[in-house]
N, C-alpha and C positions, 0 to 999 in steps of 0.2 A: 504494500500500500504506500509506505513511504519511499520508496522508489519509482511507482507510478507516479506521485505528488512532486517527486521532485523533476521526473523529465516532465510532465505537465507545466510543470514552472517554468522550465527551461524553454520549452520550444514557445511561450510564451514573452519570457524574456527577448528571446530571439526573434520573433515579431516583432518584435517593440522595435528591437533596434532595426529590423530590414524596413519597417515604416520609415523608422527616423532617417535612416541613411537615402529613400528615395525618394525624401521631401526635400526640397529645396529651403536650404538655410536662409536669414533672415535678411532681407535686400540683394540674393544671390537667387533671383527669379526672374527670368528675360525671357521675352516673346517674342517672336519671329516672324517678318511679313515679306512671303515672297510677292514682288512687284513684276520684273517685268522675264521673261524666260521668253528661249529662243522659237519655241516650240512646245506642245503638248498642253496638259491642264494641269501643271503645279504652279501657273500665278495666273492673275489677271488679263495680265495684258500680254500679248506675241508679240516678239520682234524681232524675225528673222536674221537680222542683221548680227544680232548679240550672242556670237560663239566666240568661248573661252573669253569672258569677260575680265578684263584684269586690273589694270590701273586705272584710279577714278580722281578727278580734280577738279575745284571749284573756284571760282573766287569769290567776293564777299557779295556780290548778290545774284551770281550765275543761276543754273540750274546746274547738273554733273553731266561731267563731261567723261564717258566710262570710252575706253582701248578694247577695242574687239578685236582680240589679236586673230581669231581664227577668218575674220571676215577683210583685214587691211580697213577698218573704219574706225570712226570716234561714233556715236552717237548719244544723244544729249535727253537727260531724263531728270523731270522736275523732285520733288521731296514725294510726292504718291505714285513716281512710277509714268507717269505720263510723256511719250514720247514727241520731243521737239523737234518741230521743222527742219532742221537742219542737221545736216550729216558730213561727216568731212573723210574725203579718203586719205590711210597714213598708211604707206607703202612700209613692208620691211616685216611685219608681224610687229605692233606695238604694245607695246609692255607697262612703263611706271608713264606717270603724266601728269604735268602740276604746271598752276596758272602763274601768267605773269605779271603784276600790274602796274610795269614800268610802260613809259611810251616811246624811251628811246635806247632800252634791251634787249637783246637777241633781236637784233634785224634778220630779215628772209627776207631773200631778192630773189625775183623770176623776172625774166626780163625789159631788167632795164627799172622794176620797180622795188621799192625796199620797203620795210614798214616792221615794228613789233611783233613778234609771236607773242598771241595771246596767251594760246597754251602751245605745250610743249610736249613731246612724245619722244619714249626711247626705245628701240625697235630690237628685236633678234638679229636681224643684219647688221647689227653693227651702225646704226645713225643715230643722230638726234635730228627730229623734225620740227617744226615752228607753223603753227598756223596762224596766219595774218588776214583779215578780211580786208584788208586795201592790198593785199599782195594776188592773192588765191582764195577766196570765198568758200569754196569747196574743196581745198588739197593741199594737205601740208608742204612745206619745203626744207630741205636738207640744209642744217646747219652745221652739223657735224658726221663727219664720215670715214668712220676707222675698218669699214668693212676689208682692207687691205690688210689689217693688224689682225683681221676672223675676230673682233670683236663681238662679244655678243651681250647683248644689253638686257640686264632685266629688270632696273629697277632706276627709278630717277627722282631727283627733289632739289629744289633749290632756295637757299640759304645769302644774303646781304650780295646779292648780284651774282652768282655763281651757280652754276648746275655741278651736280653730283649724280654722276652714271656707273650701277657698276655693269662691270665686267666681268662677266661669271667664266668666260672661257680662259681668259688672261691671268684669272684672281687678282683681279685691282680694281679698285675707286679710281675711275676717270675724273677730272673735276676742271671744268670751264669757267673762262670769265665771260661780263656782258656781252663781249664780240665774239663766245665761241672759241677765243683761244685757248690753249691748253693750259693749267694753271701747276708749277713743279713743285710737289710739297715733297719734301726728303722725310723718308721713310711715313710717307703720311697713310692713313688709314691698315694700320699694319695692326695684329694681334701677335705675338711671338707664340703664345702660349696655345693657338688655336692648331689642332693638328693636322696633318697634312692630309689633302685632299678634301676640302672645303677653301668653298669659295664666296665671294659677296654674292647675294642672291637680291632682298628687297632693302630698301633705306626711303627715310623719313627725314626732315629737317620738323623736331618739334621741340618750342619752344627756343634755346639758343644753342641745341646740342641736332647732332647729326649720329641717325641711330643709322647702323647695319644690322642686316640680319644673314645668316650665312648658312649655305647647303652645300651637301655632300655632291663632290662629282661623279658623272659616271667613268668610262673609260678614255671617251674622245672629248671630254671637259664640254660639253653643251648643254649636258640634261642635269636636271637635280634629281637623284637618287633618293627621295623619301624614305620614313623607315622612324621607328620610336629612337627618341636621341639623337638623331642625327639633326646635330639644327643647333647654332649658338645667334644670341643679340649680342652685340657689344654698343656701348657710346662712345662717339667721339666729340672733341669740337671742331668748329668750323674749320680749322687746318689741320683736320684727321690726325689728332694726339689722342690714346686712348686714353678714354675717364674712366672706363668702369665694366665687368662683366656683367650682363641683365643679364640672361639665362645661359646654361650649359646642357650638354647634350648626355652630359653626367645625373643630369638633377635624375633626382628617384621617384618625385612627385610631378606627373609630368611631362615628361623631357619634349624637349624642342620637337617638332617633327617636319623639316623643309619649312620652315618659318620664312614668310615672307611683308605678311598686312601687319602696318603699324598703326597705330591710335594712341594717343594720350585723349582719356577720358574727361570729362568736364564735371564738374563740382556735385551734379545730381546725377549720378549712374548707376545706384543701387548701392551692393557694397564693394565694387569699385571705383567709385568717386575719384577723378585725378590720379587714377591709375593708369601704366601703360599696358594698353593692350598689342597684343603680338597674337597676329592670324595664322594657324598652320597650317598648310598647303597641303602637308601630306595627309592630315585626320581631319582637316575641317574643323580643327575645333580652336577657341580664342581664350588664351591664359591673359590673367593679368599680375602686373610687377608693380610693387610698391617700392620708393625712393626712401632710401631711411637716412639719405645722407651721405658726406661722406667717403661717396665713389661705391656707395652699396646700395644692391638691389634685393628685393624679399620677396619668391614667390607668395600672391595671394590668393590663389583659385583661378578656376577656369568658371565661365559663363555656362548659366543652366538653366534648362527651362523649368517652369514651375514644378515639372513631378520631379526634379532631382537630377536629371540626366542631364549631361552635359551635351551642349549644342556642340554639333558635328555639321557640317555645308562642305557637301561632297566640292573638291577643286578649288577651295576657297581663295584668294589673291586678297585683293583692296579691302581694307577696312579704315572707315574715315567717317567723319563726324558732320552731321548738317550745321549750314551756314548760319540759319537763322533768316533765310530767307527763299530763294525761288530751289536752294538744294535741299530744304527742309528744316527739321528743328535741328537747335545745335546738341540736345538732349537723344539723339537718335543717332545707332550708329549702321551706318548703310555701309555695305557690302557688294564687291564682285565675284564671280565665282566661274570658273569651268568645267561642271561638272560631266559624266559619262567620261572620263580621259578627259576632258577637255573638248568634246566634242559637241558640247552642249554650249548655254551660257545663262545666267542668272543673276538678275537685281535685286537687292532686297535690303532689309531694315530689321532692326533689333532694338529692343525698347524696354527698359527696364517695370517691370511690374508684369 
């Protein structure tokens, strides 16, 4: 009897905690809205255009401006998903992508005319592109072109006049001035301690630090090799000195996995508030780092939907915060993705509550 009584207790007990462990903790509950997909009925709206959805970029009162790498397009979707008039072709497979709001940086000339790239595109072949609506209304232009070097680009952001590209075939941080020129930083963007066979993969300019994020290569250095662990953040500053290890591919809780979407959270995000978020490529799914100071980072959790489960977005790339105006709220974090292999492509939002 008192044996009965006591597994009786037990597998009681053990309910309790399988309850507890698949509720989601206290401001660690996010919802999910897929917006726009390439195809099928997992969102709202179709947009054929939007395969392998990856880099997404706004300025302060745009709509997003999402890299369709599988399609050579940009096309432009407001804060609900709604698709804008305009489309613009970027040769090359386009990858990272971030606005300009200078009027006389990074000029693109076609002939015989020059003007601002508004926003800016870093391609798999090796470019960086500039679309100008007084230059090409409908097609970006080559600003930079290491396709000679088998550059291969997959990530880009820019920081007090400067573009930062990396180079995943190369394993180097490219980094350009207002004109595109090469900018020589000695031993800049370097981790000693990272081992070999990783490469820069996404990077962010947030706040006054310039984060990388780094994957595993394959054999001909083009493809990132996902996999649990495989995957470091580092900071740096703007002349690629390192600050600071954010994740390792060591951690136990976790580990990296082909890390590429970066976000720094904003003040109301659940219980990552001003947390940086990091998107992994290879599980889809979004850890956040807390700053403790100091040159130290502290895993905090991974994002999760209200039953406990941690969100997962098959292919995931971009993750990035609304403007607060035609990109959405600034309290929302919208998302690129390419799911199926890549073969797919998807918009979407994440919303705390």
């Amino acid at each position: 009897m008192f044996r009965v009584s006591v597994i009786g207790a037990a597998i009681a007990i053990a309910a309790s905690i399988a309850a507890f462990a698949g509720a989601a903790s206290p401001g660690n509950s996010f919802t999910v809205r897929d917006l726009v997909a390439d195809s099928g009925p997992s969102a709202p709206i179709t947009d054929p255009a939007l395969v392998n959805g990856w880099g997404l970029s706004a300025g302060p009162t745009t709509p997003w401006w999402a890299s369709d790498n599988g399609t050579n397009k940009s096309t432009l979707y407001n804060g609900t998903g709604a698709k804008q008039a305009l489309t613009v072709t970027v040769a090359g497979g386009p990858t990272g992508t971030v606005f300009n709001g200078s009027a006389s940086d990074f000029l693109v000339t076609q002939n015989g005319v020059s003007g601002a790239a508004r926003f800016l595109f870093s391609t798999q072949a090796g470019t960086i592109l500039g679309w100008s609506p007084t230059v090409n209304a409908t097609t970006a232009i080559a600003g930079v072109d290491r396709s000679s070097q088998k550059a291969v680009y997959r990530g880009l952001a820019t920081l007090n006049d400067r573009l930062y590209a990396t180079d995943f075939h190369n394993n180097r941080v490219d980094v350009f001035d207002a004109s595109f020129k090469p900018v020589t930083l000695v031993r800049g963007f370097r981790d000693a301690k990272l081992p070999k066979g990783y490469a820069p993969f996404g990077i962010q300019a947030l706040g006054a630090s310039i984060f990388v994020t780094y994957a595993k290569q394959d054999a001909a250095k083009r493809v990132d090799v996902p996999g649990g662990g495989r995957g470091y953040v580092d900071e740096y500053t703007p002349d690629g000195k390192l600050v600071a290890r954010v994740a390792s591919g060591g951690r136990k809780n976790a580990p990296p996995n082909a890390p590429w979407g970066l976000a720094l959270a904003p003040s109301s995000f659940g219980a990552f508030s001003s947390d940086l978020l990091v998107g992994n490529f290879g599980n889809g799914r979004i850890s956040a780092y807390h700053d403790r100071g100091n040159g130290k980072w502290g895993y905090a959790g991974q994002l999760r939907r209200g039953d406990g489960t941690p969100i997962a977005i098959d292919g995931l790339w971009a993750i990035a915060f609304g403007n607060g105006s035609a990109a959405g709220p600034t309290t929302s974090l919208y998302f690129l993705a390419g799911p199926g292999g890549e073969a797919h492509g998807l918009f979407g939002s994440i919303t705390a509550g």
